[in-house]
py3Dmol code that shows the C-alpha trace and the ligand (Angstrom):
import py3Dmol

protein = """\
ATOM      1  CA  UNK A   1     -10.316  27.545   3.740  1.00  0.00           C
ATOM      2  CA  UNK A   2      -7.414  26.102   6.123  1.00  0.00           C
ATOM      3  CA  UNK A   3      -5.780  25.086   2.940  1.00  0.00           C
ATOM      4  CA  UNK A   4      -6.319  28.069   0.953  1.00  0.00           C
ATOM      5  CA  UNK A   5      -2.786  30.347   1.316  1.00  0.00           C
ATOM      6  CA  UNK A   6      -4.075  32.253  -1.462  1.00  0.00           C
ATOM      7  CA  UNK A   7      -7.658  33.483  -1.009  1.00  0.00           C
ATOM      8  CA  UNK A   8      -8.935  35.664  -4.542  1.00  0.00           C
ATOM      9  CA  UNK A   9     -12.784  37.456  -4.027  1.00  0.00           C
ATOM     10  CA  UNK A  10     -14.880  38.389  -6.907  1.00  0.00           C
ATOM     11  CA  UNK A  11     -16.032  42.358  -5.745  1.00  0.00           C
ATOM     12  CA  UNK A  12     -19.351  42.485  -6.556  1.00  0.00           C
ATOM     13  CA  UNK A  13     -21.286  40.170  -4.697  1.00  0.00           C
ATOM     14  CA  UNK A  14     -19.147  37.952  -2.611  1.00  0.00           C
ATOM     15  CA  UNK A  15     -17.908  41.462  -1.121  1.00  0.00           C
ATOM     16  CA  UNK A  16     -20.772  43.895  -1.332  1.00  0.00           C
ATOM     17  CA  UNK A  17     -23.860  44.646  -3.317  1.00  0.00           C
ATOM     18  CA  UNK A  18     -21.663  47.212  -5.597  1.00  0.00           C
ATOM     19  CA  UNK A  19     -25.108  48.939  -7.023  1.00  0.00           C
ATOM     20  CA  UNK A  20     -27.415  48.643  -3.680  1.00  0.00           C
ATOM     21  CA  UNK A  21     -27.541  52.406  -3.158  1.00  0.00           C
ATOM     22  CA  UNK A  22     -27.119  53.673  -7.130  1.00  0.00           C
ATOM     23  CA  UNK A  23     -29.541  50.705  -9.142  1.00  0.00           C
ATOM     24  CA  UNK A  24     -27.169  49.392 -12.040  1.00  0.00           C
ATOM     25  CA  UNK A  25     -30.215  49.998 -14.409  1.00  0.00           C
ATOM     26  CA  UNK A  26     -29.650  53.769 -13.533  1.00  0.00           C
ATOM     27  CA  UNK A  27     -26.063  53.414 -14.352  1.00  0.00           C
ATOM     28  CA  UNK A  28     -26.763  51.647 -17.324  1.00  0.00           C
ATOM     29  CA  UNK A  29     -29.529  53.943 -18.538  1.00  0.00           C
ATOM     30  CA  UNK A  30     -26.897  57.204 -17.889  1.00  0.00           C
ATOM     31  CA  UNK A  31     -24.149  55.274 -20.149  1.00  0.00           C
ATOM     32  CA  UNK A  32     -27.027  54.887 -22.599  1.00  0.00           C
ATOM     33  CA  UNK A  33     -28.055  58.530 -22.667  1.00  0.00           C
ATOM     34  CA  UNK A  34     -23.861  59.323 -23.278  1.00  0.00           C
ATOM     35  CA  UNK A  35     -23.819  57.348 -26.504  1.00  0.00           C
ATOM     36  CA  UNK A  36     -27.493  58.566 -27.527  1.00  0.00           C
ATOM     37  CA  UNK A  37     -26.205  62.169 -27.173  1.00  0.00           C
ATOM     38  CA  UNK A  38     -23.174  61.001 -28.715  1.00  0.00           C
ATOM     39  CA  UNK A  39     -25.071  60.389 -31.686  1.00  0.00           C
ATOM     40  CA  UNK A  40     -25.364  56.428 -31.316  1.00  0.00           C
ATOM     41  CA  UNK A  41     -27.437  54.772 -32.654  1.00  0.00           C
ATOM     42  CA  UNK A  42     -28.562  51.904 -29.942  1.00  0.00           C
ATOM     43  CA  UNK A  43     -29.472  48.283 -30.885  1.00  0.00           C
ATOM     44  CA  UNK A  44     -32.618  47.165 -29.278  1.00  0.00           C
ATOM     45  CA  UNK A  45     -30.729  44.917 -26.839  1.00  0.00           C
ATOM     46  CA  UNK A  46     -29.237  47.145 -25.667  1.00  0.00           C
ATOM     47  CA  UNK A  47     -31.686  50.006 -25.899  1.00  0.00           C
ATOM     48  CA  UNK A  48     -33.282  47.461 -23.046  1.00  0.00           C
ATOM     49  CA  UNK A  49     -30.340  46.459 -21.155  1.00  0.00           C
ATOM     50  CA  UNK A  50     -29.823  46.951 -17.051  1.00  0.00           C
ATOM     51  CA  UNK A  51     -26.510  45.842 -17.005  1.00  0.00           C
ATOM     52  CA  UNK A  52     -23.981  48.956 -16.907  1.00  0.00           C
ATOM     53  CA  UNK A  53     -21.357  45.842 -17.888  1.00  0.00           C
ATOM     54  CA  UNK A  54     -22.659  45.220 -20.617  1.00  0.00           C
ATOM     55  CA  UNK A  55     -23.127  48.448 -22.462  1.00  0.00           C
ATOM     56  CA  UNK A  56     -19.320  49.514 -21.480  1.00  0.00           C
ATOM     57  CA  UNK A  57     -18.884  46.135 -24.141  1.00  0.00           C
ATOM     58  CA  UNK A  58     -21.057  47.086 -26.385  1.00  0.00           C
ATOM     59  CA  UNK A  59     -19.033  50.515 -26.213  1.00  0.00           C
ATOM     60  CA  UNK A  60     -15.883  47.999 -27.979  1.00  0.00           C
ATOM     61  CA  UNK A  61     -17.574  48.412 -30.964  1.00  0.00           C
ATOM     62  CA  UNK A  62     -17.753  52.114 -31.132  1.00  0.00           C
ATOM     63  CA  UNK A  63     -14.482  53.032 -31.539  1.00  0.00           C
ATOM     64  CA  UNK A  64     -12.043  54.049 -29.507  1.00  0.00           C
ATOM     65  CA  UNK A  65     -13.274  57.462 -28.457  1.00  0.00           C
ATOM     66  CA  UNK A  66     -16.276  56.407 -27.102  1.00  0.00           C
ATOM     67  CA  UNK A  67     -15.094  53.016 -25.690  1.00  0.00           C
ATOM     68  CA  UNK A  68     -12.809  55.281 -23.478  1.00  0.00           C
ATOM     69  CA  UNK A  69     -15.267  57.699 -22.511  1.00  0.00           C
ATOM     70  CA  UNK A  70     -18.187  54.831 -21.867  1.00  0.00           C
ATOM     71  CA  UNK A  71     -15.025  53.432 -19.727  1.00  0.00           C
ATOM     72  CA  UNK A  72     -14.282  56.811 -17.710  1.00  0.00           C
ATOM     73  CA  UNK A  73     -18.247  57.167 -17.148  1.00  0.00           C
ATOM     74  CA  UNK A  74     -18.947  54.037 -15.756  1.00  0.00           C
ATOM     75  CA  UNK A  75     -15.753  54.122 -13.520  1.00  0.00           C
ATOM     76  CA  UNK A  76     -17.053  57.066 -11.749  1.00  0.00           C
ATOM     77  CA  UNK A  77     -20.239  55.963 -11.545  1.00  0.00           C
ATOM     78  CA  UNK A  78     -18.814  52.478 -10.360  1.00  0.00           C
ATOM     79  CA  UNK A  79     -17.294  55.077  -7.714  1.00  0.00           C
ATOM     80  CA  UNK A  80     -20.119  56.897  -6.718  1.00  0.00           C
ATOM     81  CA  UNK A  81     -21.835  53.466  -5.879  1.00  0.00           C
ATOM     82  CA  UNK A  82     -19.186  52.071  -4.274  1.00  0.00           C
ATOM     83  CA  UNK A  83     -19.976  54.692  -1.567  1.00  0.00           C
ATOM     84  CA  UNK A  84     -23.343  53.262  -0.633  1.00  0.00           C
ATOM     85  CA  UNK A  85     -22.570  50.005  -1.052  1.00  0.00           C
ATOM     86  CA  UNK A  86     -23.951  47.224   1.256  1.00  0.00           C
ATOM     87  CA  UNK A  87     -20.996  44.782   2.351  1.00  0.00           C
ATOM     88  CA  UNK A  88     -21.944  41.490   2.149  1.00  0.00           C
ATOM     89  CA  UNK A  89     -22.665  39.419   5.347  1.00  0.00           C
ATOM     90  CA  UNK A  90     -19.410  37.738   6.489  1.00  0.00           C
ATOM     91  CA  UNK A  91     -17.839  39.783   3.852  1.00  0.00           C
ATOM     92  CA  UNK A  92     -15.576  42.022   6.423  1.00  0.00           C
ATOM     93  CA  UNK A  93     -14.851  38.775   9.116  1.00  0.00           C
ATOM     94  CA  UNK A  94     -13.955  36.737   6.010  1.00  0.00           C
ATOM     95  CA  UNK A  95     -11.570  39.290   4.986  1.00  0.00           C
ATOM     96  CA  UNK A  96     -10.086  40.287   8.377  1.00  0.00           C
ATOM     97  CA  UNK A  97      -9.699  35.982   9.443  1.00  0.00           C
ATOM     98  CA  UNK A  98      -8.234  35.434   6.119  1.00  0.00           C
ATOM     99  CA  UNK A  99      -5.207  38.274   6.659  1.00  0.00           C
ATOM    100  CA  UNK A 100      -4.963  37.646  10.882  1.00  0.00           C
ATOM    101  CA  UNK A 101      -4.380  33.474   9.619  1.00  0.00           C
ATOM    102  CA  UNK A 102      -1.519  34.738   7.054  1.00  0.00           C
ATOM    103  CA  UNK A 103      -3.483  34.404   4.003  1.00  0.00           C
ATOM    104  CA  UNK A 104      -2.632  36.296   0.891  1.00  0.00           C
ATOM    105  CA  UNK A 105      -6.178  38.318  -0.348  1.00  0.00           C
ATOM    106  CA  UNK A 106      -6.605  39.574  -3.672  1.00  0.00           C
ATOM    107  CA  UNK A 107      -9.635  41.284  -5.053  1.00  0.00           C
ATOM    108  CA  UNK A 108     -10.266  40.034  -9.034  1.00  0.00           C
ATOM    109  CA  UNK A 109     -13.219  42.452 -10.438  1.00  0.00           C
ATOM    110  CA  UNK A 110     -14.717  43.183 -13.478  1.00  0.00           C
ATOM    111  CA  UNK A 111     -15.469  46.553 -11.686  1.00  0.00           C
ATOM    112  CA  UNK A 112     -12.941  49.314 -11.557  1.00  0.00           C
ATOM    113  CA  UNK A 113      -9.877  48.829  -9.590  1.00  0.00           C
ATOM    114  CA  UNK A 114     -11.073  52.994  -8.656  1.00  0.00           C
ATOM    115  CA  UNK A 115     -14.693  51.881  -7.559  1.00  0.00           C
ATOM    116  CA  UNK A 116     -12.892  48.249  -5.592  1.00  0.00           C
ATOM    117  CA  UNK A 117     -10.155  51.158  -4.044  1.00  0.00           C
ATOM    118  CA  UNK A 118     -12.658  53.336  -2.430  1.00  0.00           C
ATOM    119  CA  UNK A 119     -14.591  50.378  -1.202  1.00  0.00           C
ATOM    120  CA  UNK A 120     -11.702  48.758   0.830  1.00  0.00           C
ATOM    121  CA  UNK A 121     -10.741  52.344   2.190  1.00  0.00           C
ATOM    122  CA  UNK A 122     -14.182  53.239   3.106  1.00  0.00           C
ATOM    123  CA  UNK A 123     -14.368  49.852   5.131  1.00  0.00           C
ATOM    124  CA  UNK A 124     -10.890  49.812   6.574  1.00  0.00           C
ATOM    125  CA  UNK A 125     -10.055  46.865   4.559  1.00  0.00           C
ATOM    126  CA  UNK A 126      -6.966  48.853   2.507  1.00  0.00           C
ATOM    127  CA  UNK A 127      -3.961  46.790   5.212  1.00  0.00           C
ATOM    128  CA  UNK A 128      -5.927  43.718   4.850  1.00  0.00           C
ATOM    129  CA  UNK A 129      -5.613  43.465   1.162  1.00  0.00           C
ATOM    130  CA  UNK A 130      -2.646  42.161  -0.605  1.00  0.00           C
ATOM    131  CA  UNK A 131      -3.842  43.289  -4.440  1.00  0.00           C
ATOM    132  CA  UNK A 132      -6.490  44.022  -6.572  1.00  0.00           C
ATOM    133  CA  UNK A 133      -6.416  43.047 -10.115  1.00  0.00           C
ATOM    134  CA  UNK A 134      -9.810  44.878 -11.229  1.00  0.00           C
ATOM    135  CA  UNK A 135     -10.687  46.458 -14.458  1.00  0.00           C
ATOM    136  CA  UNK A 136      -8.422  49.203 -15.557  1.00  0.00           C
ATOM    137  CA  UNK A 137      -7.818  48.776 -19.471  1.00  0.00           C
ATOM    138  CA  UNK A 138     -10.849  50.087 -22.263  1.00  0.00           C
ATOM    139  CA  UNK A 139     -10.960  46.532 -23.853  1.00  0.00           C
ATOM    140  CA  UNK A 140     -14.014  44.734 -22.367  1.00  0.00           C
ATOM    141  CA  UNK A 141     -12.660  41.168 -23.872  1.00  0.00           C
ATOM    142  CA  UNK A 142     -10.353  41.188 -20.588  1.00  0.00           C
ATOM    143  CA  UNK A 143     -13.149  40.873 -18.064  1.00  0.00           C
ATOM    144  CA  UNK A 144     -13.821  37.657 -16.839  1.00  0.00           C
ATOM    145  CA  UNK A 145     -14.698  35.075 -17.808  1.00  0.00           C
ATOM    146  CA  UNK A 146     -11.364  35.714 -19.773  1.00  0.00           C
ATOM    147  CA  UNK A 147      -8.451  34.525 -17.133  1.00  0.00           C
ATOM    148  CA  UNK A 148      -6.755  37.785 -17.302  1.00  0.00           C
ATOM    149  CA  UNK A 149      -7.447  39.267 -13.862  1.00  0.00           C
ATOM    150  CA  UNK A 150      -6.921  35.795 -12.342  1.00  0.00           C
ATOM    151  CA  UNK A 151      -3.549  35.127 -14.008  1.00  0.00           C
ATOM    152  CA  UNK A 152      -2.396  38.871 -13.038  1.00  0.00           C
ATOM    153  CA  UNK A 153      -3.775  37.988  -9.247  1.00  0.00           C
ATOM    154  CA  UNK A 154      -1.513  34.845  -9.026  1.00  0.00           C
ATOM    155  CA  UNK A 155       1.233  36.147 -11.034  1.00  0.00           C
ATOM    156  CA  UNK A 156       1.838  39.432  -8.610  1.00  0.00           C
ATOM    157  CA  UNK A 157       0.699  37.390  -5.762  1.00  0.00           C
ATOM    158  CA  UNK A 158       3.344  34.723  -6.658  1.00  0.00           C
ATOM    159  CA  UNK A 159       0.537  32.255  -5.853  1.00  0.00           C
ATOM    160  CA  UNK A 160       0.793  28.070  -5.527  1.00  0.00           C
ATOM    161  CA  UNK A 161      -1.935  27.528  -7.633  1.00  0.00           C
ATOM    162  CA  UNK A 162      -2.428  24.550  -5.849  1.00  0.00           C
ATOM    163  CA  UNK A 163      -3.599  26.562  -2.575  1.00  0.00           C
ATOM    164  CA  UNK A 164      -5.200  29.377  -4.237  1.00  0.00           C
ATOM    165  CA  UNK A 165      -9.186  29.558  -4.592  1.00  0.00           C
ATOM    166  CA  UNK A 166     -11.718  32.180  -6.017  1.00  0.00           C
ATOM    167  CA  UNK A 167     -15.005  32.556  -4.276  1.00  0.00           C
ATOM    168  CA  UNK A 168     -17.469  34.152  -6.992  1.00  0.00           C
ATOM    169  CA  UNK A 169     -20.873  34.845  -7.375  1.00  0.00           C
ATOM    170  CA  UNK A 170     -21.167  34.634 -11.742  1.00  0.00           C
ATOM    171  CA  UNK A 171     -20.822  31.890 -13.812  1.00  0.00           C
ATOM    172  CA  UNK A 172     -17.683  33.950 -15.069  1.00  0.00           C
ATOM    173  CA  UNK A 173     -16.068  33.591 -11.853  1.00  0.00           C
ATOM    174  CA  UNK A 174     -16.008  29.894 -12.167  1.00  0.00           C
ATOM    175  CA  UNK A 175     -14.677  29.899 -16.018  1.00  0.00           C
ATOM    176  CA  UNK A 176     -12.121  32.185 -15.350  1.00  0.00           C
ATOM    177  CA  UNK A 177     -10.752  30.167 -12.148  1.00  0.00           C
ATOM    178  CA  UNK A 178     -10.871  26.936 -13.915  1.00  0.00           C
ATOM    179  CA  UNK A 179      -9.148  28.918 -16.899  1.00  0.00           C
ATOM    180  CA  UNK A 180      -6.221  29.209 -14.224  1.00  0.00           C
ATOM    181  CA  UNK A 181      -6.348  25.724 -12.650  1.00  0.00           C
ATOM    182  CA  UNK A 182      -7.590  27.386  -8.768  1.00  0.00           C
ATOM    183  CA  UNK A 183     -10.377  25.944  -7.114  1.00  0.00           C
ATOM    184  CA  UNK A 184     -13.732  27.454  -7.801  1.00  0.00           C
ATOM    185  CA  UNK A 185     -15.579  28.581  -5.347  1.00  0.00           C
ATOM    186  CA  UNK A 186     -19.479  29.394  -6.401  1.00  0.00           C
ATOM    187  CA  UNK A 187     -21.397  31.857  -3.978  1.00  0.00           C
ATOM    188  CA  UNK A 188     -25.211  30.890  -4.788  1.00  0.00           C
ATOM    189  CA  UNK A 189     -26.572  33.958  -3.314  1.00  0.00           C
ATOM    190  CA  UNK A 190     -29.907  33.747  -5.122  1.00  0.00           C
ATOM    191  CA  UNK A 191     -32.316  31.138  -6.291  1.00  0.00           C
ATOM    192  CA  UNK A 192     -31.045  28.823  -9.229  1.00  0.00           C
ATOM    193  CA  UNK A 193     -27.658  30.066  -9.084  1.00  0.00           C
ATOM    194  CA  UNK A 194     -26.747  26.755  -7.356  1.00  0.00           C
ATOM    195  CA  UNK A 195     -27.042  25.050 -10.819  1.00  0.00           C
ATOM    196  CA  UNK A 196     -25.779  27.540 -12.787  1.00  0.00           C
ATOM    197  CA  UNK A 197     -22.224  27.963 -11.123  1.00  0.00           C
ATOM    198  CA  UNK A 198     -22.358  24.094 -10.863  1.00  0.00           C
ATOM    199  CA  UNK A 199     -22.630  23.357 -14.316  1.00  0.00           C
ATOM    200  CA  UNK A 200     -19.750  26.524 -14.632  1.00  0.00           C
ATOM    201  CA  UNK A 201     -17.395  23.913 -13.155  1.00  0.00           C
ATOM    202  CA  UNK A 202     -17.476  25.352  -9.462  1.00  0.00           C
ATOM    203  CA  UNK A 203     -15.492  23.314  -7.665  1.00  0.00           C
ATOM    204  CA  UNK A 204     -17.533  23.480  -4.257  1.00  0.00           C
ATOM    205  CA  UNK A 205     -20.148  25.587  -3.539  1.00  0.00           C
ATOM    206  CA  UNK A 206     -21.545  27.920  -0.445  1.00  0.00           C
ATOM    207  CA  UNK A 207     -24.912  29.718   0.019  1.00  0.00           C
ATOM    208  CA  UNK A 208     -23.586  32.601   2.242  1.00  0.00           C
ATOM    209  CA  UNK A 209     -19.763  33.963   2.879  1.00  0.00           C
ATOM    210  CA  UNK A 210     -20.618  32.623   6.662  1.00  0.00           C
ATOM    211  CA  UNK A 211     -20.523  29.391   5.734  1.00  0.00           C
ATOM    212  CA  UNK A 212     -16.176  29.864   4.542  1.00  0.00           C
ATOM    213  CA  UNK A 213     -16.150  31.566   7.701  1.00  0.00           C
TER     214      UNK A 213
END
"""
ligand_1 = """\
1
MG
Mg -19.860 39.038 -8.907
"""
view = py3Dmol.view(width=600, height=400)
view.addModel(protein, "pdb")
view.setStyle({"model": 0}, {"cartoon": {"style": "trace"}})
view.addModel(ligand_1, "xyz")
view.setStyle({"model": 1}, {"stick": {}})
view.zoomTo()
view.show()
């Protein structure tokens, strides 16, 4: 962290628990409903699936109509959440430290830049926070692990790659930073995830956001 000039933070996770106060599977099962009504006829993986994220890319294949409108859903419901959602323990310090030692902080999400917006207004965090590169276009294929968000993050940030990390949570988080050539930083904030972002390619690893503190 004394190194790091350029510190980027996955959103959901190493930040705050995005869907703590609106469950994703409720999300997920309103985008469902949208297609259903939309006359959609559901796969059964996805017919079963909890993850909001992953029926917005399922929505790819649907055209464009309803890949925009599966897009505009979830961001407001990515909104709504963001209202009730827990920080992160550390989260705020990590943030605040970061900016007060002259380090540049950049948000890289797979959420919407909306939803990551209201969350760093809500907590204060909007003069601490040098960009967010979030999810803003219709085409899922951009979302990590694709580099995209990363490579707009340095690129506006005019980052040294060499003193730039990315502390993430998802195994996506480490491909896209070692897509970029940044230092991976893997948050194992639940059982087994140690391995997983390990084998990713993570770079070093932490079990809490106190621990970069
Ligand atoms: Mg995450």
């Amino acid at each position: 962290m004394q190194r790091a000039q350029y510190v980027l933070l996955d959103f959901d996770g190493p930040i705050c628990d995005v869907f703590s106060g609106f469950p994703a599977p409720e999300v997920a099962a309103i985008l469902r409903k949208m297609l259903k009504d939309a006359g959609v006829d559901l796969p059964p993986d996805i017919q079963e699936q909890d993850d909001p994220m992953e029926v917005f890319r399922f929505s790819a294949q649907l055209g464009s109509n309803l890949n925009h409108a599966t897009l505009k859903t979830l961001t407001a419901l990515e909104v709504e959440a963001a209202a009730t959602a827990e920080p992160t323990p550390g989260a705020i310090e990590l943030i605040q430290r970061s900016h007060a030692t002259g380090k540049a902080i950049a948000v890289v999400s797979n959420n919407s830049e909306a939803a990551v917006t209201a969350f760093i207004h809500t907590h204060g965090l909007l003069p601490t926070i040098d960009l967010i590169s979030a999810r803003v276009e219709p085409d899922p294929s951009l979302m990590k692990p694709n580099p995209h968000l990363v490579r707009q993050a340095i690129a506006q940030l005019g980052a040294d790659v060499s003193r730039s990390l990315l502390i993430g949570d998802s195994v996506t988080d480490m491909q896209a930073s070692k897509a970029t050539g940044i230092t991976a930083v893997g948050y194992a904030n639940k059982p087994g995830k140690a391995k997983l972002l390990e084998a990713a390619g993570a770079d070093l690893l932490v079990a809490s956001i106190e621990e970069l503190l």
